[in-house]
C-alpha positions as CSV (number, residue, x, y, z in Angstrom):
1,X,73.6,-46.5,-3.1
2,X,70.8,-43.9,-4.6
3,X,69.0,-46.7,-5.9
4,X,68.7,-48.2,-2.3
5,X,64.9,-47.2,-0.7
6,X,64.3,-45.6,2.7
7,X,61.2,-44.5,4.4
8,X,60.3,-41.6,6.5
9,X,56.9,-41.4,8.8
10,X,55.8,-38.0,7.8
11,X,53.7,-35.5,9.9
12,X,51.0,-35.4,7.5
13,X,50.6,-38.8,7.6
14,X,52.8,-39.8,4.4
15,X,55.2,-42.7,4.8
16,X,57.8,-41.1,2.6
17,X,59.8,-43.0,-0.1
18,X,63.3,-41.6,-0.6
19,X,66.5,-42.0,-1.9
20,X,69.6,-40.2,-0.4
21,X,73.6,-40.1,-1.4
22,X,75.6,-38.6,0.8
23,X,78.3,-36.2,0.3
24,X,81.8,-37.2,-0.9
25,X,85.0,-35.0,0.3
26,X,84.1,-32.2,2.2
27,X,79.8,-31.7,2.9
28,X,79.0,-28.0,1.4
29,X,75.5,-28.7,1.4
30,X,72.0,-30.8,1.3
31,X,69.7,-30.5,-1.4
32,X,66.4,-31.9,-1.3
33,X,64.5,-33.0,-4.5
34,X,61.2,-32.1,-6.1
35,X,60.4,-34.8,-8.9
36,X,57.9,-33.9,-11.5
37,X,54.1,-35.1,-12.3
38,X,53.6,-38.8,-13.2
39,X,57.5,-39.9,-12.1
40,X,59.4,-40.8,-9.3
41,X,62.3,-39.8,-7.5
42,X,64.9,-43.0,-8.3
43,X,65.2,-41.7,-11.8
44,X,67.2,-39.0,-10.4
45,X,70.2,-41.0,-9.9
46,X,72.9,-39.5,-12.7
47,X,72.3,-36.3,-11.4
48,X,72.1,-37.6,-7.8
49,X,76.1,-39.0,-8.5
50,X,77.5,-35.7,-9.4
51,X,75.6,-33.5,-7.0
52,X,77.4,-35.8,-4.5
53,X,80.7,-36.0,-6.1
54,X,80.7,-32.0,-5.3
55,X,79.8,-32.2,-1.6
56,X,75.9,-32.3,-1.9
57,X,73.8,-34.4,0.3
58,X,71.2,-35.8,-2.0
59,X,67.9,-36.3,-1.0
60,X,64.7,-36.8,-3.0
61,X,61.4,-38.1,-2.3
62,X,58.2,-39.4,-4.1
63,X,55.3,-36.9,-3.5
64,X,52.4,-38.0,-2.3
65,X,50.4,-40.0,-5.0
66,X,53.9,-41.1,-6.8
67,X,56.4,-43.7,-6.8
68,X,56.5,-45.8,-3.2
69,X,55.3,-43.2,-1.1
70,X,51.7,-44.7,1.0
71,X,49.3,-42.5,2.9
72,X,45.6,-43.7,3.5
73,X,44.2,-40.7,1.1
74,X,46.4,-40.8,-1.2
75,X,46.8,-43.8,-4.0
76,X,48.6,-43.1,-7.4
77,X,47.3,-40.1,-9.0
78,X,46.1,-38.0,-6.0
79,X,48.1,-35.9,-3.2
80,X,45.3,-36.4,-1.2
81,X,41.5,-36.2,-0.2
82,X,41.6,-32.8,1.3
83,X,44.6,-30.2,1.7
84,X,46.7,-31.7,-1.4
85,X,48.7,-28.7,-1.4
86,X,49.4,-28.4,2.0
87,X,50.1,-31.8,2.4
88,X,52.5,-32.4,0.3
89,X,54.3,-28.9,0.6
90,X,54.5,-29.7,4.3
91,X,56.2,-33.3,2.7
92,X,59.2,-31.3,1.2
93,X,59.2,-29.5,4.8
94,X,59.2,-33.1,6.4
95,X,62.2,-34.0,3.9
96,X,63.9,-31.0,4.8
97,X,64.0,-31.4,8.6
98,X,64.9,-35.3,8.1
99,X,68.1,-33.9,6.1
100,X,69.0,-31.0,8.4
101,X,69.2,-33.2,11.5
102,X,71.5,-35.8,10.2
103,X,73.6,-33.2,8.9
104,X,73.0,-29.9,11.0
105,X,74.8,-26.6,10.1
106,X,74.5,-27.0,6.2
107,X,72.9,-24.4,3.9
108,X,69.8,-26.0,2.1
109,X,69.0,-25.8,-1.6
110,X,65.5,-26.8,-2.7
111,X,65.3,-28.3,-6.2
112,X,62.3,-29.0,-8.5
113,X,61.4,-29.9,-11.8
114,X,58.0,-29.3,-13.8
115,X,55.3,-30.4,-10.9
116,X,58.5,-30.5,-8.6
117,X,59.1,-26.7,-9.4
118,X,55.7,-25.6,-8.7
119,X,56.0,-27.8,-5.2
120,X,59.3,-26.1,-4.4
121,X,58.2,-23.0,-4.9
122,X,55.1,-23.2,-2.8
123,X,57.5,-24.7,-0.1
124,X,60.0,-22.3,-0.4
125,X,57.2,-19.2,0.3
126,X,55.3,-21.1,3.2
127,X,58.9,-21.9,4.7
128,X,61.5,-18.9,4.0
129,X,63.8,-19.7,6.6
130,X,64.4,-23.0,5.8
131,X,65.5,-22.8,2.4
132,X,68.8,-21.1,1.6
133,X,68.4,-21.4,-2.1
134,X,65.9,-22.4,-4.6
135,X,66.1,-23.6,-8.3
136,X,63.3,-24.5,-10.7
137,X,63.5,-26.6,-14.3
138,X,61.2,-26.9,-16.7
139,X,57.9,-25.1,-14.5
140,X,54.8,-23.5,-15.8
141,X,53.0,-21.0,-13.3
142,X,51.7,-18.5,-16.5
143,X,49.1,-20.8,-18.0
144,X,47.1,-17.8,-18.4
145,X,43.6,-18.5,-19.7
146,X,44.3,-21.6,-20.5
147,X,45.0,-22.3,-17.1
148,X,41.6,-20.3,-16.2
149,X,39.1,-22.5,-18.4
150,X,41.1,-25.8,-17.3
151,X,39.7,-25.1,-13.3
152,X,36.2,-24.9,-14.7
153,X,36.7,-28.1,-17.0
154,X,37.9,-29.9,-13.8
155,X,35.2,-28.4,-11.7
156,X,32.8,-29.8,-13.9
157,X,34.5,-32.9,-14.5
158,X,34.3,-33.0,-10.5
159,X,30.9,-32.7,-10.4
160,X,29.9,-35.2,-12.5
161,X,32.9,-37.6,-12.3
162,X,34.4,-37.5,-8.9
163,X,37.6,-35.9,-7.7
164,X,39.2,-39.2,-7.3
165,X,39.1,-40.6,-10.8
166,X,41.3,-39.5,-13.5
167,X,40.4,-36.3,-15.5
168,X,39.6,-37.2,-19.4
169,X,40.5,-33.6,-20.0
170,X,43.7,-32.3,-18.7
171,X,45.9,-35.3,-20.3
172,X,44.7,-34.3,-23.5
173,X,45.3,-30.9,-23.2
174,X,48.6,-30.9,-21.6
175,X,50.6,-34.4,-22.1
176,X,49.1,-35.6,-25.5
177,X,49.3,-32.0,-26.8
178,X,53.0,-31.3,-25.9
179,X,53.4,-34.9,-27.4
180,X,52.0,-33.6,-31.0
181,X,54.0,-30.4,-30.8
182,X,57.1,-32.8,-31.9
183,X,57.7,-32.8,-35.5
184,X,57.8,-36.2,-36.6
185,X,57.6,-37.6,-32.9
186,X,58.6,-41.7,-32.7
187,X,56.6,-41.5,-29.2
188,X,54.0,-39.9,-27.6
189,X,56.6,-39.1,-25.3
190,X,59.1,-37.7,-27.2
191,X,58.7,-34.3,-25.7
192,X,60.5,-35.0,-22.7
193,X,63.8,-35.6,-24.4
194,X,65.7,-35.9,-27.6
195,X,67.3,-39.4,-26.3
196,X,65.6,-42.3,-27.5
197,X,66.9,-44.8,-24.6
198,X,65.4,-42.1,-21.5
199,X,61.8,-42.0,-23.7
200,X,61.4,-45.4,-23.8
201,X,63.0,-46.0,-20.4
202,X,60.3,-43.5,-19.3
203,X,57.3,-45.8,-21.4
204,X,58.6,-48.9,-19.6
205,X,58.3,-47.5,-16.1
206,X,55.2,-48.6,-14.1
207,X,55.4,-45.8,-12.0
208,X,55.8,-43.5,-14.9
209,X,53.1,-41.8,-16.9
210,X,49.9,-42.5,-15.2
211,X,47.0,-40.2,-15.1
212,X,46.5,-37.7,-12.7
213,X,43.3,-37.6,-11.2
214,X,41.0,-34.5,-11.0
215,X,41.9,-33.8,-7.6
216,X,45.6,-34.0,-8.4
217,X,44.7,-31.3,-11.3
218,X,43.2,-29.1,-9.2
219,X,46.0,-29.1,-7.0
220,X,48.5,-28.3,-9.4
221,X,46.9,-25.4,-10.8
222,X,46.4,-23.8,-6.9
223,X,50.3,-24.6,-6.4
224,X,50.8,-22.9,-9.7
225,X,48.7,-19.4,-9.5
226,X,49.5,-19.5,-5.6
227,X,53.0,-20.4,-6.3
228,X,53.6,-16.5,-7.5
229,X,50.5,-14.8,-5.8
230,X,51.6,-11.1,-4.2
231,X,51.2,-12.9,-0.8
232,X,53.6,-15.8,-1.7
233,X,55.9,-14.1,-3.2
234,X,56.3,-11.3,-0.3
235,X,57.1,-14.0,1.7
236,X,60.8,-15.0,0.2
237,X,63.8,-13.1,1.2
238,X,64.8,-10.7,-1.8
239,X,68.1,-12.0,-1.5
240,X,67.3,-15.8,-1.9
241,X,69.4,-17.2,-4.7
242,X,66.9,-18.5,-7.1
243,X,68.1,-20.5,-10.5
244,X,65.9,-21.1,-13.0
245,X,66.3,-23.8,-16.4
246,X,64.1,-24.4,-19.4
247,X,64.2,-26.2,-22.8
248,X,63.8,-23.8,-26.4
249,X,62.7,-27.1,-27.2
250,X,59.9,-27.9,-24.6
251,X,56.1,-27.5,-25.5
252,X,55.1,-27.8,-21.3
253,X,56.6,-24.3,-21.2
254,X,56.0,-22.3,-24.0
255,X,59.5,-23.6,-25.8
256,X,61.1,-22.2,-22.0
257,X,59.0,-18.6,-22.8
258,X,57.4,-19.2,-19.2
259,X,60.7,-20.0,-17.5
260,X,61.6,-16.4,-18.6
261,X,58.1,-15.5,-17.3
262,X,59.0,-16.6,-13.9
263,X,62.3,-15.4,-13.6
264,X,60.5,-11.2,-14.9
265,X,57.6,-12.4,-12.2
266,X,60.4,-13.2,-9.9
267,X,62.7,-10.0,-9.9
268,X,59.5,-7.4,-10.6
269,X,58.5,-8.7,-7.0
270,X,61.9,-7.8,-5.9
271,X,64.1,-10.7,-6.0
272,X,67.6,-9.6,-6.2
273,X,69.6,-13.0,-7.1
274,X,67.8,-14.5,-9.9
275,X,69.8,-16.7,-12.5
276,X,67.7,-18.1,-15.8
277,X,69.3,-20.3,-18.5
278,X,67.8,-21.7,-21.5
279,X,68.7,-24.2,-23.4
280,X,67.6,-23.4,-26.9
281,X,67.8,-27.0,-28.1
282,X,66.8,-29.2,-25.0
283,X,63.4,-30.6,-24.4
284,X,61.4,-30.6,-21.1
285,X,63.2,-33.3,-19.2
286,X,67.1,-31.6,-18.8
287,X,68.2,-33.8,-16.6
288,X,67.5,-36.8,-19.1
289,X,68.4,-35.1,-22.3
290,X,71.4,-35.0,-24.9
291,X,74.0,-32.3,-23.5
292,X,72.6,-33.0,-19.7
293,X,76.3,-32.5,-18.9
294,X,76.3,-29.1,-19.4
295,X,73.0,-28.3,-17.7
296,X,74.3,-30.1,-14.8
297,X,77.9,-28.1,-15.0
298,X,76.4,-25.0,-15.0
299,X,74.3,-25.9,-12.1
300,X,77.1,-26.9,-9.9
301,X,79.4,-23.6,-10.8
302,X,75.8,-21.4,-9.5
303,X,75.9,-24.1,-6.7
304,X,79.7,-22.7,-6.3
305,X,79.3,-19.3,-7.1
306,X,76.3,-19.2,-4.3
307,X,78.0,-21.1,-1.5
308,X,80.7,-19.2,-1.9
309,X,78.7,-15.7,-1.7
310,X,76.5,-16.9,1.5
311,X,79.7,-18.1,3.0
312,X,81.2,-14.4,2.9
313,X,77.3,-12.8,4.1
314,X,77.8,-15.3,6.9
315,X,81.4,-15.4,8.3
316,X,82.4,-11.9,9.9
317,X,85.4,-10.5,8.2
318,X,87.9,-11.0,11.0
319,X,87.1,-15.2,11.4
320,X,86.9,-15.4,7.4
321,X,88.2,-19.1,6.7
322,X,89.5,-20.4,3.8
323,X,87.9,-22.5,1.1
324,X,89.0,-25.6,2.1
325,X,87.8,-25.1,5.8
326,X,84.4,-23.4,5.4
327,X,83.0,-24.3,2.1
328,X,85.3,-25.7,0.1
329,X,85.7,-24.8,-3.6
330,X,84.9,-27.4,-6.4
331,X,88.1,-27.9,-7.9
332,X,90.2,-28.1,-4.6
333,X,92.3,-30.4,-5.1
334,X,90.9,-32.0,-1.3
335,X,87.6,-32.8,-3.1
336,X,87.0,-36.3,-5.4
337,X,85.0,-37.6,-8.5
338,X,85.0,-34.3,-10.6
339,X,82.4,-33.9,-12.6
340,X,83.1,-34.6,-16.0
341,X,83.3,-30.9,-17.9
342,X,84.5,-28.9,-15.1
């Protein structure tokens, strides 16, 4: 049922690709996701299957620029002519209100990895109230000087090149260097997981591994120094749940150094509920690596462990329900398909 498409008419313009899965049992939640750069969202299936096995309503989008998803200023490779980041943060937004009003009354939890993470973020500081909880995987936003003399290569590159073609630059310094950081790598790809079968799966994919075009690059660096900018960050409740994943393995994050980064960033600016885990041996893609399963468990028992903990801020003492009737527990015996672990 993921793998059938659906399309939403966006306010921004977008004709939205998406795939949903709705809950089974009793609905705790929605989550919308954030795919990463040069992907889509169907390859989000497996982890689609047990988010809805626990009472998740799925839903995940291709971003502008990605995947199925049309808009007249926005072809593979580029958000958009003007307002990239606003565009497609108001996207996720658009996603968001599509979900809520088929299934109204449901706390939302806004998921993204790598380019995803940096979009949910953004979204989640533009739009405070509309997100109950937030997780990032596998995000840079401390690219430090790096990051710095990459917006002057691109506003060069722009100058002389265009801001609609692809950048000669950035792929070399991000996707074919984190590609040479793996010893004895099979693939230029290797660096997004330890499994063979997802790498090539990944190779084989049209609508995978592209190149980004300048514009797109310039986006994602204002998503990613805006992303955890004073003003931004004021913005979010301090009590937001926020759970953050990286790989010790994965060269797009420092070897999940930055993840750490984030989650210092994160609580310095006064966020209260912040979660990090890092998987020392695990690459950048999580969701498509060897040991996924336990990624994904530890996911769903935060997912429990937060439900459970907005359930009691929101339900006055005196009309307290139980589990079952509010927001039911994972391993009630009410609930289906248990995810394989738990």
């Amino acid at each position: 049922m993921f793998d059938e498409l659906h399309f939403h008419d966006a306010p921004s313009g977008a004709r939205l690709a998406y795939h949903h899965l709705p809950a089974t049992g009793v609905p705790r939640a929605i989550i919308v996701i954030c795919h990463g750069l040069a992907e889509h969202s169907r390859r989000y299936g497996v982890f689609a299957s047990a988010l809805s096995a626990e009472g998740l309503h799925v839903y995940a989008h291709d971003h502008r620029g990605h995947g199925e998803t049309a808009a007249p200023d926005a072809p593979i490779g580029r958000y958009a002519a003007t307002d990239g980041v606003a565009k497609v943060v108001a996207d996720v937004r658009a996603m968001r209100d599509l979900a809520v009003s088929r299934h109204p009354g449901l706390p939302v939890i806004l998921f993204g990895h790598s380019m995803g993470g940096l979009i949910a973020l953004n979204a989640a500081t533009d739009h405070p109230d509309a997100f109950q909880a937030v997780s990032v995987w596998n995000s840079n936003f401390n690219p430090g000087i790096a990051g710095c003399i990459a917006q002057l290569v691109l506003k060069v590159e722009r100058i002389y090149k265009g801001s609609d073609v692809p950048s000669l630059i950035l792929p070399m310094a991000t996707f074919g260097a984190w590609g040479k950081a793996i010893p004895n790598h099979r693939t230029a790809f290797d660096w997004l997981s330890h499994d063979p079968a997802e790498v090539d799966a990944y190779i084989a994919d049209p609508l995978c591994g592209f190149d980004a075009s300048v514009s797109l690059w310039q986006d994602l660096f204002t998503l990613t120094f805006r992303g955890v900018s004073d003003r931004q960050l004021a913005r979010l409740h301090k009590s937001t749940p926020v759970y953050l994943v990286g790989g010790g393995e994965d060269p797009a994050t420092n070897k999940g150094r930055e993840i750490r980064w984030l989650a210092k960033r994160l609580s310095g600016s006064g966020m209260r509920n912040v979660t990090t885990r890092i998987y020392d041996t695990l690459r950048h893609e999580t969701l498509n690596e060897v040991g996924r399963e336990a990624a994904i468990a530890d996911f769903l028992a935060w997912c429990d462990q937060m439900l459970a903990d907005l359930n009691r801020a929101t339900v006055p003492k005196s009309a307290a329900m139980p589990a079952a009737a509010g927001l039911p527990k994972r391993n009630d015996p009410m609930r289906e398909n248990q995810v394989s672990g738990d």
